[in-house]
N, CA, C and O atoms as a GROMACS GRO file, in nm:
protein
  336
    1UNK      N    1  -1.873  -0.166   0.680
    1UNK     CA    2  -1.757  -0.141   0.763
    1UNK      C    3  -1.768  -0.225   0.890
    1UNK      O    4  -1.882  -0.233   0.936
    2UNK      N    5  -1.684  -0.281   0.946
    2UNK     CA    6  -1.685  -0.367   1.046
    2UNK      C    7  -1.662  -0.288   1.185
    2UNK      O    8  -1.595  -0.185   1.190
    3UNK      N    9  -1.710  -0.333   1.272
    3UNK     CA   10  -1.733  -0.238   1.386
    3UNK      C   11  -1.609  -0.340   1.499
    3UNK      O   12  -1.586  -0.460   1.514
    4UNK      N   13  -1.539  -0.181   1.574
    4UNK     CA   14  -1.436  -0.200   1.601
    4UNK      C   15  -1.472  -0.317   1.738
    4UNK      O   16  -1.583  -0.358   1.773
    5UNK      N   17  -1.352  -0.347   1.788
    5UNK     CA   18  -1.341  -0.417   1.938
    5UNK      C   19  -1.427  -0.332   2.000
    5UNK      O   20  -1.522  -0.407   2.025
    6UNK      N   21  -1.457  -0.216   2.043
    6UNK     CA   22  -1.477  -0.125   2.118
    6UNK      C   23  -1.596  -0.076   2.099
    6UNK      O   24  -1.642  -0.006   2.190
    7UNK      N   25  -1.687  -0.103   1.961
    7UNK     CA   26  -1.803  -0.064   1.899
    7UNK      C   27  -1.871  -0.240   1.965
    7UNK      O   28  -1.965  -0.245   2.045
    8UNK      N   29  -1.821  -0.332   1.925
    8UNK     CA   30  -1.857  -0.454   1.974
    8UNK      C   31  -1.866  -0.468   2.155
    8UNK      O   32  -1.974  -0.505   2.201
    9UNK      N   33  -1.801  -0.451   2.210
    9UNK     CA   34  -1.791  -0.424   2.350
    9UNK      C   35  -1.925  -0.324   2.421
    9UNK      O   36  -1.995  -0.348   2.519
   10UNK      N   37  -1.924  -0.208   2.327
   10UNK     CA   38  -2.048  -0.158   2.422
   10UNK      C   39  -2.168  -0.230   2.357
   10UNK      O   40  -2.251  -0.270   2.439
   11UNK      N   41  -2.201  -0.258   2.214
   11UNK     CA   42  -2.329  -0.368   2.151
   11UNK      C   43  -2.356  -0.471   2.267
   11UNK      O   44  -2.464  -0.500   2.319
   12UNK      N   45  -2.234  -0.518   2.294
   12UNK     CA   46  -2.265  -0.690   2.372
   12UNK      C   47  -2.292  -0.679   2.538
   12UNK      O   48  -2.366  -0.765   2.588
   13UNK      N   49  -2.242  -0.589   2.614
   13UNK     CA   50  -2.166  -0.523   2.702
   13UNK      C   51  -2.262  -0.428   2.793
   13UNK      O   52  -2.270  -0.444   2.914
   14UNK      N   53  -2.320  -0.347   2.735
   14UNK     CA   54  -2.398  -0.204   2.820
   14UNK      C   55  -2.512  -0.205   2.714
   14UNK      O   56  -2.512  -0.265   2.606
   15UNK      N   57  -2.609  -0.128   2.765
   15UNK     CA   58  -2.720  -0.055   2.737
   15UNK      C   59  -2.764   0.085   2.780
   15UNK      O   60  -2.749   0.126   2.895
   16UNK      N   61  -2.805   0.136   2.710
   16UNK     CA   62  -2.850   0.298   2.767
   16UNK      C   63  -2.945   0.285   2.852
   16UNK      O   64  -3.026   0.193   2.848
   17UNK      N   65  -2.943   0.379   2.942
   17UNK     CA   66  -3.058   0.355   3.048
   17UNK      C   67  -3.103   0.472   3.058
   17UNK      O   68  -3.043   0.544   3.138
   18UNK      N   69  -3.198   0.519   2.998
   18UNK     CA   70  -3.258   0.676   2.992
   18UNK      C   71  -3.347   0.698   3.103
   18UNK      O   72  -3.403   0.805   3.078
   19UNK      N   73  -3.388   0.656   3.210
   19UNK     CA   74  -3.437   0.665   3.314
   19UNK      C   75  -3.308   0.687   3.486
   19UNK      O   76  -3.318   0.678   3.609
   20UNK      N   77  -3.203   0.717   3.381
   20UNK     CA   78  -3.111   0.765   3.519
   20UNK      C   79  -3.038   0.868   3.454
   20UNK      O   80  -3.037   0.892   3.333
   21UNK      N   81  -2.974   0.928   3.551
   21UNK     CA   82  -2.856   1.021   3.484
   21UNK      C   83  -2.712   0.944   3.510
   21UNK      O   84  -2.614   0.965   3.440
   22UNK      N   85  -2.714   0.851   3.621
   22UNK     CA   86  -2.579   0.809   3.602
   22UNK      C   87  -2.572   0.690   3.526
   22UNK      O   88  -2.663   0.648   3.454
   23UNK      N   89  -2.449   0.628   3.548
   23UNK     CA   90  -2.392   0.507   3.452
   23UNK      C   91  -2.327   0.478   3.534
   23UNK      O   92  -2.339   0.508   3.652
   24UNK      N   93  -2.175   0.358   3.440
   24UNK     CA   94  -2.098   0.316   3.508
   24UNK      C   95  -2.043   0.399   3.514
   24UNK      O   96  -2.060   0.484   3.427
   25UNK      N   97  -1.904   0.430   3.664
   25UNK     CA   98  -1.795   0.490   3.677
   25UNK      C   99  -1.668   0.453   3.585
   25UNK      O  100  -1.675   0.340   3.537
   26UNK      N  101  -1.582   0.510   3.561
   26UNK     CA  102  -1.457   0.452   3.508
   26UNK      C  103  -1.398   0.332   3.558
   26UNK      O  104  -1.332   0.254   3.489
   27UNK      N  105  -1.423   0.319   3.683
   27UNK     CA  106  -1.338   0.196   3.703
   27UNK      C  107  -1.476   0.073   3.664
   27UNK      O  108  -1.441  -0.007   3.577
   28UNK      N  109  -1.562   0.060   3.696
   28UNK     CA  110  -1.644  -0.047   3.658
   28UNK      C  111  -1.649  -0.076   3.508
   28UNK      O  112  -1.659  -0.187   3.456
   29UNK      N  113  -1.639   0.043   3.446
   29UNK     CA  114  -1.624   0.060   3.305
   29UNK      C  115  -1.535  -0.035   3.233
   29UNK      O  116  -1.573  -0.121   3.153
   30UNK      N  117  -1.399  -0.007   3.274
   30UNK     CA  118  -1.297  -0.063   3.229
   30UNK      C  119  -1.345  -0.232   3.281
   30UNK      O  120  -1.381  -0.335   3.224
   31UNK      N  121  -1.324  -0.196   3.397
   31UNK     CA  122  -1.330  -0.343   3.451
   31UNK      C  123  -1.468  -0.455   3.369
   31UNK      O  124  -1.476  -0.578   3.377
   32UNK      N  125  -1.528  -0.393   3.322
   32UNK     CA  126  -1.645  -0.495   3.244
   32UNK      C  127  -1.622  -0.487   3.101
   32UNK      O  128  -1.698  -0.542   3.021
   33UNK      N  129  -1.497  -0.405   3.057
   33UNK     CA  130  -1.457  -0.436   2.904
   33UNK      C  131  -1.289  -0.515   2.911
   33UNK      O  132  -1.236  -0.540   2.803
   34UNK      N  133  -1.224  -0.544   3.022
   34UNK     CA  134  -1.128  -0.633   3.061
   34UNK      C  135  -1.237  -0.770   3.062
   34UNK      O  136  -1.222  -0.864   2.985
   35UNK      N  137  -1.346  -0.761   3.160
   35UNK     CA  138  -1.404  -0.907   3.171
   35UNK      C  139  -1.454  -0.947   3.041
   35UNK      O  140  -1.438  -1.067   3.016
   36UNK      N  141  -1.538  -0.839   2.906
   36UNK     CA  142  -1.578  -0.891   2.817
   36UNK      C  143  -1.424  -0.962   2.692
   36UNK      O  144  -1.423  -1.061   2.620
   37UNK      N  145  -1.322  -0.860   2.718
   37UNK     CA  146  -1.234  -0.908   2.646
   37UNK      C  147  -1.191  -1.095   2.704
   37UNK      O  148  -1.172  -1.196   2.637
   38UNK      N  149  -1.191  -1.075   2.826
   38UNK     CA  150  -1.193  -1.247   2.855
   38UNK      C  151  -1.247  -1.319   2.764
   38UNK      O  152  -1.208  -1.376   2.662
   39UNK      N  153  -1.367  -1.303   2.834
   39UNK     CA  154  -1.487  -1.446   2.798
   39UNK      C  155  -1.459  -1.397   2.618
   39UNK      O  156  -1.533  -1.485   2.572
   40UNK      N  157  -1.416  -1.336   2.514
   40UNK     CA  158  -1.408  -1.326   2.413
   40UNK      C  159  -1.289  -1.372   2.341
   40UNK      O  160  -1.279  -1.385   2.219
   41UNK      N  161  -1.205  -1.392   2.425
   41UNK     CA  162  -1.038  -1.365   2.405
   41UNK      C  163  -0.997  -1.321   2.308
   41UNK      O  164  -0.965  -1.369   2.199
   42UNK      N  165  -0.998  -1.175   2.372
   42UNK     CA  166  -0.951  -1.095   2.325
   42UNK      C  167  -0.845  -1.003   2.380
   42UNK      O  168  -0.867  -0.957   2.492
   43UNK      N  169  -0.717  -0.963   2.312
   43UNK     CA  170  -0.644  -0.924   2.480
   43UNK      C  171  -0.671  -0.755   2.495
   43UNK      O  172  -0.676  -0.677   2.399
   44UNK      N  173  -0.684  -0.726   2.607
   44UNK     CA  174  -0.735  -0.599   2.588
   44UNK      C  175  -0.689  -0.482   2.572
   44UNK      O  176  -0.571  -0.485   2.608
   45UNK      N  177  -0.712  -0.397   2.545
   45UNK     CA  178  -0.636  -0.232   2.554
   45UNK      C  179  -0.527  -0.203   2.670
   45UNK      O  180  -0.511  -0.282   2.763
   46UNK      N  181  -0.460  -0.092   2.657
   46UNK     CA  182  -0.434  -0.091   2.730
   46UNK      C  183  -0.503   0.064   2.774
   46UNK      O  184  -0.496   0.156   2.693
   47UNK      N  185  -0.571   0.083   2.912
   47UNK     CA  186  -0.683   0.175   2.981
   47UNK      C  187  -0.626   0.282   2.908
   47UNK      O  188  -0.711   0.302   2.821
   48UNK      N  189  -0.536   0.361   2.890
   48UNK     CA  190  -0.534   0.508   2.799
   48UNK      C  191  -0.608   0.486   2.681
   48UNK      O  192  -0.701   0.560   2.651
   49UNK      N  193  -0.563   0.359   2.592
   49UNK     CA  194  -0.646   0.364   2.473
   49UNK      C  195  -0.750   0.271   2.491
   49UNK      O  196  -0.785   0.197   2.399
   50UNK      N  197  -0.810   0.269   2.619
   50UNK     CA  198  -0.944   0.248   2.562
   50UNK      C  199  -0.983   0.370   2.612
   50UNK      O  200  -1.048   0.425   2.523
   51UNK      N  201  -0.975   0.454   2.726
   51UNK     CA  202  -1.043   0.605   2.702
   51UNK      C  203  -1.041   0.690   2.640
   51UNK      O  204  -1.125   0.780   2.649
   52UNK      N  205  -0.922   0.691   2.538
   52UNK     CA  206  -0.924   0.770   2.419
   52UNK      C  207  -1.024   0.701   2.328
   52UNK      O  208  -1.100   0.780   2.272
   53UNK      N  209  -1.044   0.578   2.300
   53UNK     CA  210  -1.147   0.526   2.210
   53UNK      C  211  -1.303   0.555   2.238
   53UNK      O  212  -1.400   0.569   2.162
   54UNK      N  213  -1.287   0.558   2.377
   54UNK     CA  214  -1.441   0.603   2.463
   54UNK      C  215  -1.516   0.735   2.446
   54UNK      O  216  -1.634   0.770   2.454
   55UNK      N  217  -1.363   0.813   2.409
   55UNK     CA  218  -1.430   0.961   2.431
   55UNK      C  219  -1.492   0.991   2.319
   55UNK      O  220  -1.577   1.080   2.311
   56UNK      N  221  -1.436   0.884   2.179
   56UNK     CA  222  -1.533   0.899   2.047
   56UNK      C  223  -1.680   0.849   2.052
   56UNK      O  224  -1.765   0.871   1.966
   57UNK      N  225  -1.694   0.788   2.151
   57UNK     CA  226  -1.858   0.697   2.142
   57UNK      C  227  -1.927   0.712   2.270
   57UNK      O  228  -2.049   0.692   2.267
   58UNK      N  229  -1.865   0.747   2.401
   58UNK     CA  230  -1.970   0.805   2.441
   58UNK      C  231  -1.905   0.900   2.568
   58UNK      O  232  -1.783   0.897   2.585
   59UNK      N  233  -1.988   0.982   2.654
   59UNK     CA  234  -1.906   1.088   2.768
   59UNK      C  235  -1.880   0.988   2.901
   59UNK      O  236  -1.972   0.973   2.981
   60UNK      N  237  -1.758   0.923   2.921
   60UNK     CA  238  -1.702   0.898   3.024
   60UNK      C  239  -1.789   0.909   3.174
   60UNK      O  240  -1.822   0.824   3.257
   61UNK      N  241  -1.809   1.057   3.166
   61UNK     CA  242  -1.829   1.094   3.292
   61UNK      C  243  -1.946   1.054   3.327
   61UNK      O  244  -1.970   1.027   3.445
   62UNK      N  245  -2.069   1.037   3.197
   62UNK     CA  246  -2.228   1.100   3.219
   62UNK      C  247  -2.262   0.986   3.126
   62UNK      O  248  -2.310   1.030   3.022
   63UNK      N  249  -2.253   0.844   3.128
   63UNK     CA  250  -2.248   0.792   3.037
   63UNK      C  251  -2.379   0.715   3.031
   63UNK      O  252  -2.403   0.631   2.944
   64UNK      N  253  -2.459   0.746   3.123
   64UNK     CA  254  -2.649   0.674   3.150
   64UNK      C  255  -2.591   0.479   3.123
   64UNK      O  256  -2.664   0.397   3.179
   65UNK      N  257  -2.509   0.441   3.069
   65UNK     CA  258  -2.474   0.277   3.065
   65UNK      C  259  -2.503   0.180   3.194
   65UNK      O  260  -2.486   0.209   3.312
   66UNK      N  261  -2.550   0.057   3.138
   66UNK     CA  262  -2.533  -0.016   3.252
   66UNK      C  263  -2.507  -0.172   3.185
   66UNK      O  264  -2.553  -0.198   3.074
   67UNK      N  265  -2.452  -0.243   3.240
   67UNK     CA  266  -2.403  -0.355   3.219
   67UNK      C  267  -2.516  -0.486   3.208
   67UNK      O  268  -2.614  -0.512   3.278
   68UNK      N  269  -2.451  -0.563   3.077
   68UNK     CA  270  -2.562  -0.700   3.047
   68UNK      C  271  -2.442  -0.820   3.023
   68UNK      O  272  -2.321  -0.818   3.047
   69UNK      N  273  -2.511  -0.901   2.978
   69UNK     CA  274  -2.482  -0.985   2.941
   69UNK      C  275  -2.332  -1.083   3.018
   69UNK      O  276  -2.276  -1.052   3.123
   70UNK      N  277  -2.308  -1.164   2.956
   70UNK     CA  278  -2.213  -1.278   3.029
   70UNK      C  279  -2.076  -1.192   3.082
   70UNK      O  280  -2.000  -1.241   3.166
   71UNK      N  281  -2.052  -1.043   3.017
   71UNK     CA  282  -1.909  -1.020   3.080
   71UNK      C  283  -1.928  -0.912   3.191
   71UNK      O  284  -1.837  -0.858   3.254
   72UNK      N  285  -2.082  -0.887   3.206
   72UNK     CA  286  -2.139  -0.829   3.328
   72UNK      C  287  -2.127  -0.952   3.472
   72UNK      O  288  -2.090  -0.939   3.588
   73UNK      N  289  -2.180  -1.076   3.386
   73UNK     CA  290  -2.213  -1.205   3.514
   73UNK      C  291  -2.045  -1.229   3.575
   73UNK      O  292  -2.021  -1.281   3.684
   74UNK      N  293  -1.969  -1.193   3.506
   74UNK     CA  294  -1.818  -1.198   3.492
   74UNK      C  295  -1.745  -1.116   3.620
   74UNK      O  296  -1.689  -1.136   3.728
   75UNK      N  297  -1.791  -1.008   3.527
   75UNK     CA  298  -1.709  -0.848   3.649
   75UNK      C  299  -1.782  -0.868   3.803
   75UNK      O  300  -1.733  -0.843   3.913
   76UNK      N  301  -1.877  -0.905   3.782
   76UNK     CA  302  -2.021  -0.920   3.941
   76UNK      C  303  -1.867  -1.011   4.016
   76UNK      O  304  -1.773  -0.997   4.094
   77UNK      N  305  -1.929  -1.100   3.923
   77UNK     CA  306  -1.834  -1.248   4.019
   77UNK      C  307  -1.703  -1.209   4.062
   77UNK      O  308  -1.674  -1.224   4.181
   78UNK      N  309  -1.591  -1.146   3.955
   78UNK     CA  310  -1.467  -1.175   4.009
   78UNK      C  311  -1.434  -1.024   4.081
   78UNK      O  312  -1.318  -0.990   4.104
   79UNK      N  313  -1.537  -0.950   4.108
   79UNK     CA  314  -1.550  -0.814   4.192
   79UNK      C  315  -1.593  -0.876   4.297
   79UNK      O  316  -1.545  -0.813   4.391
   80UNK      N  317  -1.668  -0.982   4.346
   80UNK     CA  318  -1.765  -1.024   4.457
   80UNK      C  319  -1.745  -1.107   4.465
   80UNK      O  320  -1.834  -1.175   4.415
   81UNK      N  321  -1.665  -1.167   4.506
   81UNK     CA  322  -1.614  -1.352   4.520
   81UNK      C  323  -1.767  -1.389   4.600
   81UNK      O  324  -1.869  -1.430   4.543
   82UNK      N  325  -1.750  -1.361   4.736
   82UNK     CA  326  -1.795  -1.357   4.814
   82UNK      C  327  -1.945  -1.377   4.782
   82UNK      O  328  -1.992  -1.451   4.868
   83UNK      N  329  -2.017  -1.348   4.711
   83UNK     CA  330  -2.108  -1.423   4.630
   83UNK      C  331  -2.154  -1.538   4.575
   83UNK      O  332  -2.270  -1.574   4.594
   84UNK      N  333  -2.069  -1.609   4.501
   84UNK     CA  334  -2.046  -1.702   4.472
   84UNK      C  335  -2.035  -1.822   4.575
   84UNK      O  336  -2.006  -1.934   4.536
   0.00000   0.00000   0.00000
């Protein structure tokens, strides 16, 4: 079975981090599966359905995730110009 946009997004995207209790918030959330849909082009959800898709794979609220890879280096940058 082929794994959805959204099954691919957290694979490439986040990692569990069992040494915290928090994660990302909702808005960083979204905002680093808008940046991975970029760099992928892919066009993205629109935010209701991707939190309805979320609530099947993991808890929103309590989600221990943290961000990798190129659509993490992505969200940093175009959250933080000022960096760059």
């Amino acid at each position: 079975m082929a794994n959805s946009q959204f099954d691919l997004f957290l694979q490439e995207a986040t990692y569990l981090d069992d040494t915290t209790e928090h994660g990302l918030n909702r808005d960083r959330l979204f905002g680093l599966y808008t940046s991975w849909c970029f760099i992928n082009q892919h066009s993205p959800g629109a935010e209701p359905q991707f939190w309805a898709e979320m609530k099947h794979r993991i808890n929103p609220r309590h989600n221990r995730l943290r961000m990798k890879g190129p659509a993490a280096a992505d969200y940093i940058v175009a959250s933080y110009p000022g960096l760059v």
